[in-house]
N, C-alpha and C positions, 0 to 999 in steps of 0.2 A: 658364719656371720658376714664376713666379707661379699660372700657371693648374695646373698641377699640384698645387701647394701646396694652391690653395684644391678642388682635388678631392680631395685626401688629408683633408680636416680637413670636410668633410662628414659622413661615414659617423660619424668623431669627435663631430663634435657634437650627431647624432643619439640616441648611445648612450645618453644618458640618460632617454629614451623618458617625458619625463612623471614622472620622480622628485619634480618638486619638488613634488608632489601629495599627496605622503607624508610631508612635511617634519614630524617629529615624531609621527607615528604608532608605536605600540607594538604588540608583539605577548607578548599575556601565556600563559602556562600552566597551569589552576587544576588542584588537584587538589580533583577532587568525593568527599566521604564519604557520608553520608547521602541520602538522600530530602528532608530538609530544605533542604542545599546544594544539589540540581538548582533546588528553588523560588526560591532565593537566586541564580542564573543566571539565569533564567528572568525574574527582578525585573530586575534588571542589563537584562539584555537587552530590555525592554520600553520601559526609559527609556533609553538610549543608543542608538546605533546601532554595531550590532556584527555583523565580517563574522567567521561560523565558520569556522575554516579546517579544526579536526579536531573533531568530526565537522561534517558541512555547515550541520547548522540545531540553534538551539535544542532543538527537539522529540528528536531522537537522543540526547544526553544520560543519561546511566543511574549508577547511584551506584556508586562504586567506580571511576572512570577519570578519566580525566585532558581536558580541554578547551583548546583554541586558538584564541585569535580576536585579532582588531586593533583595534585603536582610533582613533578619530579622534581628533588633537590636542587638542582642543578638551576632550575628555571625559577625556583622563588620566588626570587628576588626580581628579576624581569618581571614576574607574575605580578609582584605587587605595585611594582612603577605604575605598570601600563594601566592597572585599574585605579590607579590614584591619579595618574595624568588624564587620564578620561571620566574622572569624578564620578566610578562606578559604586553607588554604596556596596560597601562588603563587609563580612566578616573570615575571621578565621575559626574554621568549626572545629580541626585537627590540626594542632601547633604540630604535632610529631607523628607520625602514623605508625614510625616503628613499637612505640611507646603505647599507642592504645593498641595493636597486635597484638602484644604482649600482654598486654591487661586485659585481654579480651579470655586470659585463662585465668578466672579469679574464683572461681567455683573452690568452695572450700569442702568440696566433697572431694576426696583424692582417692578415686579409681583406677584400677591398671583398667582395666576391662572397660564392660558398658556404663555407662551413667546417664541416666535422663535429665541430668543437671548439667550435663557437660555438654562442648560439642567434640560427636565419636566420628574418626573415622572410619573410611568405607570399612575395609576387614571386619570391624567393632560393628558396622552396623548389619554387617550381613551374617555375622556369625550371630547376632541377635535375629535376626528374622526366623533365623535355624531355628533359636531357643523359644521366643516368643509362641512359635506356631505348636513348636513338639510340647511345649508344656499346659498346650491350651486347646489342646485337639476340637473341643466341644464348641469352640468359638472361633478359632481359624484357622484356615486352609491357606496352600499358597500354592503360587502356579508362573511358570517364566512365558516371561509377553515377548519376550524378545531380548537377542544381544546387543550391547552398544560397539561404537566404531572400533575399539579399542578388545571386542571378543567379550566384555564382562556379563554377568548377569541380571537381566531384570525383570525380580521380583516381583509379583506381585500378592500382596496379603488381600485376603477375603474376609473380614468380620463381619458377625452375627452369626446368630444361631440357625442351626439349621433349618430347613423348608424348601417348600415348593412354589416358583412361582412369587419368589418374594422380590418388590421393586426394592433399588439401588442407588448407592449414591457415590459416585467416582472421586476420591481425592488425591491430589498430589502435591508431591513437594521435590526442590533441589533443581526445578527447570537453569533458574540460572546457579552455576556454580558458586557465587562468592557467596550469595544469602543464606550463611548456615544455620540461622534462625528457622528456616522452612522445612529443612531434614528434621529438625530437632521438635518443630509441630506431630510431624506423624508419625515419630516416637512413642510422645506423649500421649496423644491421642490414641495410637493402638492400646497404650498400657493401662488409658483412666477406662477404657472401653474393658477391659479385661478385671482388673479391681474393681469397676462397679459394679459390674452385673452382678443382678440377684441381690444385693446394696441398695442401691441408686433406684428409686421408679422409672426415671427418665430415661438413663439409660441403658435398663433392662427392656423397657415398652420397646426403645429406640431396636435395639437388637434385635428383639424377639418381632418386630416387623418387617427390619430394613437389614439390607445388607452394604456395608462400605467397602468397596473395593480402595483399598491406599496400596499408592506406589511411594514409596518412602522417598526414592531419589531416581529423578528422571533421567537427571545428566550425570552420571555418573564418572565416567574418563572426567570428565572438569571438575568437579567433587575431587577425584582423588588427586589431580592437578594441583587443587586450591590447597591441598595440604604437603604436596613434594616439592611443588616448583614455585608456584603465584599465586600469592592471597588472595589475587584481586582477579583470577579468569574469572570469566562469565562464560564464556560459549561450549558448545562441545568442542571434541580435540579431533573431528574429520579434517582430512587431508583430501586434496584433490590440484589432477594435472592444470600446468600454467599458473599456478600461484603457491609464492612460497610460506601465504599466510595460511595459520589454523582456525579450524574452527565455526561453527553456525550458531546464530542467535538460534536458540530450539523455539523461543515464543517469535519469532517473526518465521517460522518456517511451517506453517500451517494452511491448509487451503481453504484463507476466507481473507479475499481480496487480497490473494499475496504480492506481498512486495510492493503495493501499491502508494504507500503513504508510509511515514514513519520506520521505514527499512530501508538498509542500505543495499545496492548490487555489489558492494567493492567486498571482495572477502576479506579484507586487512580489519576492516567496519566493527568493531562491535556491536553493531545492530544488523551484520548481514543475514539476508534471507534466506541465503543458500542458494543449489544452481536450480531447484527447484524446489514448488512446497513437497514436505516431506523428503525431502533429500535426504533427509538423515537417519538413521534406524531406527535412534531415541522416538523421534516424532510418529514415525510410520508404525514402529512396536503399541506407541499408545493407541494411533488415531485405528489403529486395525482392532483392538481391545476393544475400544468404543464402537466401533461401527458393530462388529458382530456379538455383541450384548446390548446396541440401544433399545431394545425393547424392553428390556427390565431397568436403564438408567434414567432417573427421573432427575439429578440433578450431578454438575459435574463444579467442581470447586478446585483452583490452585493457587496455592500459597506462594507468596514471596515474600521479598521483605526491599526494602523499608518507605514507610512514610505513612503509615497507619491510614490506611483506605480500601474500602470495599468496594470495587466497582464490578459495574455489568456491561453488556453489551450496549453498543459499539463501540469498538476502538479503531477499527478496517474505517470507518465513514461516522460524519455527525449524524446519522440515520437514529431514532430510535426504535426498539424493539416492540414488537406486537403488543407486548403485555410490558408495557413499563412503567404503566401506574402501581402494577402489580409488583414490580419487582425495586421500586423507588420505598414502596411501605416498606415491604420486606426487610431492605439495607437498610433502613429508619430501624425497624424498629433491632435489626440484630445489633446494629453499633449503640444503642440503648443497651442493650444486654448485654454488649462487652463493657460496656466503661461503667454496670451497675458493679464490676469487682475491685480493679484500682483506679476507676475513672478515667481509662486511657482514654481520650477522644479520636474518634474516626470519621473519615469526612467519606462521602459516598455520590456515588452517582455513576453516569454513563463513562465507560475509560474514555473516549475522544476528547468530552468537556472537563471533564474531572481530573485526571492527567495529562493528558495531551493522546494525539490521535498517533496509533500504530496496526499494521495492518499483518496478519498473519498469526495472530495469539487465536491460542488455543481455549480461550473464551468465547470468542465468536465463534469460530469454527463449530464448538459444542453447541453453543447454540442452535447455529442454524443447519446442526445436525435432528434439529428437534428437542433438544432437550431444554428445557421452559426454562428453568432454573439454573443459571452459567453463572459463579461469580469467581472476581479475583478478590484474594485479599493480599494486602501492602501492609507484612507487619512493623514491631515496635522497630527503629523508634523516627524520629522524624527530621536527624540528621547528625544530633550529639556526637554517634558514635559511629551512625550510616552501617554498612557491612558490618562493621566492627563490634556490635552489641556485645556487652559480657555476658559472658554465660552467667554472674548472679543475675541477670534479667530474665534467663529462660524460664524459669517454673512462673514469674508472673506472667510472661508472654503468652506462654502458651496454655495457663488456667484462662485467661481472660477468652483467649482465642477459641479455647472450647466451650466455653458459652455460646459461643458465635453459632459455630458449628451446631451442637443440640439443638439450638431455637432452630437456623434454617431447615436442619434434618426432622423437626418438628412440624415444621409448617408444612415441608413436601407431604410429609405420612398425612396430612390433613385435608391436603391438596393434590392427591393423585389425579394422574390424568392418563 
């Protein structure tokens, strides 16, 4: 009985993955007016140390929107003078950061192993891909794209039924490390893909046409970072000669208009570029997958998280894409079909206008690899909890989100090209 006990209360005591880390860190909300107020961030941010969470870096900042970032304990209170001596409207979105961490494990399903309700780490999610594939032969195959910096493996699953000659549809999730809502999409998605078939009309049609290649987690060394060391990485954990910082933005390291706008050169950056596009394995393993299967991929989709938005190309330039009447209805009508479940609202458009302009994602890139059909999605929630979503959010997050998914994966099969 003992030794049961003390296996039960493992998993328990892990859950707090490093919250105390966070002990009194804030997460504020400013709203930016002027051109003057960006300078007045920009100042902020030069003396403090401040991790952005909406948009990614300093430099994105544009007047007329709203900013998100954290604070370290230490700086508070400096934090809040300086926006109340410069009559910055704000709020506080996170009193405690340690405190939503911690709440961010509220899932009342208590699993040692995998859970679709939970967020699993890496081990938990790769020893499910094992399971997932072996128990489903008829439905997926899996295949390594490539190692990350760090030697790990990257998976990838193939759903749909078998055939010859059947077009594709590439999704991915876990680009940035801290959005574990993204991992926890193409969980989900592989398993409602697997439970409904031969069920569902839709997505049995879906299957028995299409194939979806998911990469459950892109970035995986910051994945299992974000659960050993720091909640809050984002980048990969590549090391490289002359700086002692880690790390590459994996969506600003892609070759489409890299580095040009919205990325940083400094590798300290959490928006760096890298020392080139595709510097990094993660990026190189995907964009090699893509290049030697674009003939069957009709549309490529990656998940993040937060701010509820589906956007398409451009983000490298205000440029719009060929077909963007086409792909404006599209996002119309798919954030209609999410928010037909719990009414989530999503805003949509070009990433440049829409979020702000960044240059090296892996959206554009797909695109103007030819593939028509490139979207991001920015899932729940809109800053409440930012990173931080509790996992009882994930079974709505990610029902809503595959709505999303079907309709688009709908429209392609309609719209081959």
């Amino acid at each position: 009985m003992l030794v049961f006990l003390v296996l039960l209360m493992v998993p328990l005591a892990s859950a707090h993955h490093h919250g105390e880390h966070f002990e009194g860190e804030k997460v504020f909300r400013v709203s930016v007016g002027d051109e003057n107020d960006v300078k007045l961030i920009h100042e902020l941010a030069s003396t403090n140390q401040i991790d952005f969470w909406k948009p990614d870096s300093v430099t994105q900042i544009k007047p007329h929107s709203s900013v998100d970032f954290r604070v370290k304990a230490e700086d508070t209170v400096t934090v809040e003078d300086f926006l109340d001596q410069n009559e910055l409207q704000h709020e506080v979105l996170i009193h405690n950061l340690r405190n939503v961490l911690e709440a961010q494990f509220d899932s009342q399903v208590r699993a040692t192993g995998h859970s679709y309700e939970k967020y699993n780490k890496w081990e938990t999610i790769e020893a499910w891909i094992e399971q997932v594939t072996a128990d489903n032969p008829e439905l997926i195959s899996r295949q390594t794209i490539g190692t990350t910096f760090e030697g790990r493996t990257m998976h990838l699953l193939k759903v749909g039924k078998a055939g010859s000659d059947k077009p594709a549809i590439f999704m991915d999730c876990g680009f940035h490390a801290r959005e574990w809502i993204s991992p926890a999409f193409c969980q989900w998605f592989v398993r409602e893909a697997v439970r409904t078939y031969g069920q569902e009309i839709h997505m049995t049609e879906l299957l028995d046409k299409l194939d979806f290649y998911v990469l459950p987690v892109v970035n995986i060394d910051g994945y299992v970072y974000t659960w050993t060391k720091n909640r809050m990485w984002r980048k990969t954990r590549s090391t490289q000669s002359g700086t002692s910082c880690v790390g590459t933005d994996p969506n600003r390291n892609f070759d489409a208009g890299w580095c040009e706008i919205g990325a940083s050169r400094s590798p300290c950056d959490e928006t760096y570029c890298g020392s080139a596009a595709e510097s990094e394995k993660e990026t190189k393993a995907l964009a090699d997958f893509i290049r030697s299967n674009l003939s069957s991929i009709k549309a490529y989709l990656t998940i993040h998280s937060y701010s509820q938005m589906m956007l398409y190309p451009y983000s490298y330039d205000y440029k719009l894409p060929a077909n963007n009447v086409e792909l404006n209805a599209l996002a119309k009508a798919t954030v209609k079909e999410l928010a037909s479940l719990h009414g989530t609202k999503y805003t949509y458009g070009p990433g440049a206008t829409t979020i702000y302009p960044a240059a090296g994602g892996s959206d554009d890139w797909a695109y103007d690899q030819g593939i028509k059909y490139s979207f991001t999605f920015e899932l729940r929630d809109k800053g409440r909890y930012g990173f931080a979503l509790p996992e009882s959010q994930i079974r709505a997050t990610c029902e809503e989100t595959l709505l999303a998914i079907k309709h688009i994966a709908s429209y392609v099969l309609e719209h081959l090209y």
